[in-house]
N, C-alpha and C positions, 0 to 999 in steps of 0.2 A: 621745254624750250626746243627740243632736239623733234618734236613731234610737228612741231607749230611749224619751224625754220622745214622742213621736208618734206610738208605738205603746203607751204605758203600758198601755193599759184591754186589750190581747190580752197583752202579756205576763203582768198579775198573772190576767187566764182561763186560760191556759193553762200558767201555772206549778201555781194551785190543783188543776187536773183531772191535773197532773203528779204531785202529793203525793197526790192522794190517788187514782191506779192504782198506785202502788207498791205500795200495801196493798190495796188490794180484793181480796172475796173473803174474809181474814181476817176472827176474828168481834171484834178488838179496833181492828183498822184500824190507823190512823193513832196508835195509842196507845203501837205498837210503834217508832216511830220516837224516844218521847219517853225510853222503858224500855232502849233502849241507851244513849245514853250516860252516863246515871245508873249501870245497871251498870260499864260501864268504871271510871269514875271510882271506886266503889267497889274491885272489883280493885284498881285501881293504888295506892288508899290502906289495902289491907289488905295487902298485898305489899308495899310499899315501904318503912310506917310503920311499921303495927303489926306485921307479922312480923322483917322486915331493918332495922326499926329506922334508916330512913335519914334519915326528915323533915327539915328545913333540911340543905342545908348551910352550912359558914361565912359567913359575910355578914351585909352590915348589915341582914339583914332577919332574920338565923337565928330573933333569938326573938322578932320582934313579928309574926309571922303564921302561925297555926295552918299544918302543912303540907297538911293536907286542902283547905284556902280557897284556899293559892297553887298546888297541883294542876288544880281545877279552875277558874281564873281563867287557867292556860296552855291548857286543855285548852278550853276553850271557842270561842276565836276557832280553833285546830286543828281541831275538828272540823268548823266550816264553812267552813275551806278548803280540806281532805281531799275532804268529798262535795260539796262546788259544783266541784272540778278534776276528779273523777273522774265526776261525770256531766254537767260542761260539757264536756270533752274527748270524748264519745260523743253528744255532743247532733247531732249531725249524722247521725248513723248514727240512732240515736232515731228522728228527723222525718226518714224520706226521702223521705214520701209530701208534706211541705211543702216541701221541699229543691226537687223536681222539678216543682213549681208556680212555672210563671213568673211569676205578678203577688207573687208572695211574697218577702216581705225576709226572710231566712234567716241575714240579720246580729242579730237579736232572738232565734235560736235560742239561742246559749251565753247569753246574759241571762235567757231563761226557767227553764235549769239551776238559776244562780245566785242569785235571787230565789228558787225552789223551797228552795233548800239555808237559806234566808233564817226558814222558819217554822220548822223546828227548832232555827236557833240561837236567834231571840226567847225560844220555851221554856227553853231550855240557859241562858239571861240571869238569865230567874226562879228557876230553880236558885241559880247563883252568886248572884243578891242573896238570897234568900233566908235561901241558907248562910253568908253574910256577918254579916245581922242574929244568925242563931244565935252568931256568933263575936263580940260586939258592933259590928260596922260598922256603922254605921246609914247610912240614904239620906244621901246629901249633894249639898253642887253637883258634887265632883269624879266620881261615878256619870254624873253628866250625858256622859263621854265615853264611856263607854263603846259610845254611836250612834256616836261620829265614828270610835274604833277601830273599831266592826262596817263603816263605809261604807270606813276604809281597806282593811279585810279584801275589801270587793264589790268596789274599782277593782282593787286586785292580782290576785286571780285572778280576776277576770274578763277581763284583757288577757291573761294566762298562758289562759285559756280560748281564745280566739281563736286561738292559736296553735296549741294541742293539737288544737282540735279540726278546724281545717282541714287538719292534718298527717295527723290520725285517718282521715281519708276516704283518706290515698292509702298509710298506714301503719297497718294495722289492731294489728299487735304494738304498737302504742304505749302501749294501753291496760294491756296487764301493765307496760312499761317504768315508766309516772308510778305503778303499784302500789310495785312496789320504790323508787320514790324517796322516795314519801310514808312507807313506813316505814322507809326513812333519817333521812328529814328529820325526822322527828317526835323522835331522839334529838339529829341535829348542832341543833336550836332547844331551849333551854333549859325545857321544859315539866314535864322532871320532877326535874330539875337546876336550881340556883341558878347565875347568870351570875359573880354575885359572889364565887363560889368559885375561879374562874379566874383565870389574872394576866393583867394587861393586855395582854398581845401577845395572847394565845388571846381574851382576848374582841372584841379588835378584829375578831380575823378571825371569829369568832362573829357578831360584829353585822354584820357584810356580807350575811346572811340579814336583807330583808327584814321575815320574821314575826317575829325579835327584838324590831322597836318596839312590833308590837301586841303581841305576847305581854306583854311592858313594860309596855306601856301598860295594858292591863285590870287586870293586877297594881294599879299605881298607883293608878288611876282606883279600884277597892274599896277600898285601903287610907286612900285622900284624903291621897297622898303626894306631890301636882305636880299642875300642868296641863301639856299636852300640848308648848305656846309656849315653854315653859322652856326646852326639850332644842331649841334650836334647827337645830342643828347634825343630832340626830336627825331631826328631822320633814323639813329641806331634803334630805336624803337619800333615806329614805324616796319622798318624793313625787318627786322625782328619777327614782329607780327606777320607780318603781308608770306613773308616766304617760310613762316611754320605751316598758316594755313593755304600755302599753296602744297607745300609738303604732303601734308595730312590731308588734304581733298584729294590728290592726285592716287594717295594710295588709297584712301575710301573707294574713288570710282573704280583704281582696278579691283580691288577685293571685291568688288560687286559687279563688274566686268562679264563675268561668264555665264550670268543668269538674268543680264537685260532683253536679251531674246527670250526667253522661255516664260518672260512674266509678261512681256507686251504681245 
């Protein structure tokens, strides 16, 4: 944190020129970054709803939330922890021309990824509220979490970042590996499935994932079903996890630190 806060004003320049060569060159730009996953979300709610007929399943939630709204209220904090894992985990390969600069801190590398993956979710927010007000949700104070879910979403994969991506430099097949896991994971997390359909042993072992509480949580947070403090037991968990493995990424990438020049 002490790296992030000290270098703030390079990482938000260099995340912004990060977003926006992704699209350069295109004649819509950066417009196309906003147009996926609006598409997605539709797909997944013309296919699942309206054709297979699947929206809720059983649960206390079956009929008080449109299944459109509880789709993408899963699918939101998902997609920015999809693309800040898969281009903080290549962030090292990305910058090797700053990698191989000795006066440069290279540990602000995966943070640039991940704030980059940061302007697309903001958008992807205004969506979900949005499509909330259409559904009648209105603003409330419980919206208010939905920042503290997005920053649980930055700590998590951003420690998981650290790890990939200093693994990435000396395992380059890693990068297809976290491909297929994310499209594991994206079915074993409850995003397009209701948690509440399962019986309590399956969802325990369900909620050992992590993205369970945000995905939870955003839900919550739009419907103005709980604060976060309630689920005690949830949040001490959660943050449990999220700052072992930010611990343990942090010291993997420096133990691996002094021989990322010499291998790229």
């Amino acid at each position: 944190m002490k790296d992030i806060w000290k270098n703030r004003k390079l990482i938000w320049t260099l995340a912004k020129n990060d977003f926006k060569e992704r699209y350069a060159g295109s004649y819509l730009g950066a417009v196309w970054a906003m147009v996926q996953p609006v598409i997605t979300v539709a797909m997944y709610y013309v296919v699942f709803d309206l054709i297979m007929g699947a929206g809720l399943q059983s649960g206390p939630r079956a009929t008080t939330m449109p299944y459109v709204l509880f789709l993408t209220a899963g699918l939101v904090p998902w997609f920015f922890f999809s693309e800040a894992l898969t281009h903080g985990t290549s962030s090292l390969i990305r910058y090797t021309y700053l990698v191989k600069k000795v006066v440069f801190n290279v540990s602000v590398l995966p943070v640039i990824k991940v704030v980059a993956a940061l302007f697309i979710h903001v958008f992807f927010m205004a969506v979900l509220m949005v499509m909330a007000c259409v559904y009648h949700y209105y603003p409330s104070f419980y919206w208010l979490q939905l920042f503290y879910y997005s920053f649980c979403t930055f700590v998590l994969v951003l420690g998981i970042s650290y790890i990939t991506s200093a693994v990435m430099v000396f395992f380059r097949d890693l990068a297809q590996i976290i491909a297929i896991i994310l499209q594991l994971g994206m079915w074993a997390t409850p995003i397009l499935w209701n948690i509440d359909s399962i019986g309590p042993t399956a969802r325990l072992i369900v909620s050992i994932n992590p993205l369970v509480y945000v995905v939870t949580g955003y839900r919550n947070a739009v419907c103005s079903s709980g604060v976060f403090w309630e689920d005690i037991a949830g949040t001490a968990y959660f943050w449990a996890i999220s700052l072992l493995i930010l611990f343990v990424g942090k010291r993997i990438f420096e133990k691996l630190k002094p021989h990322f020049a010499d291998v790229l």
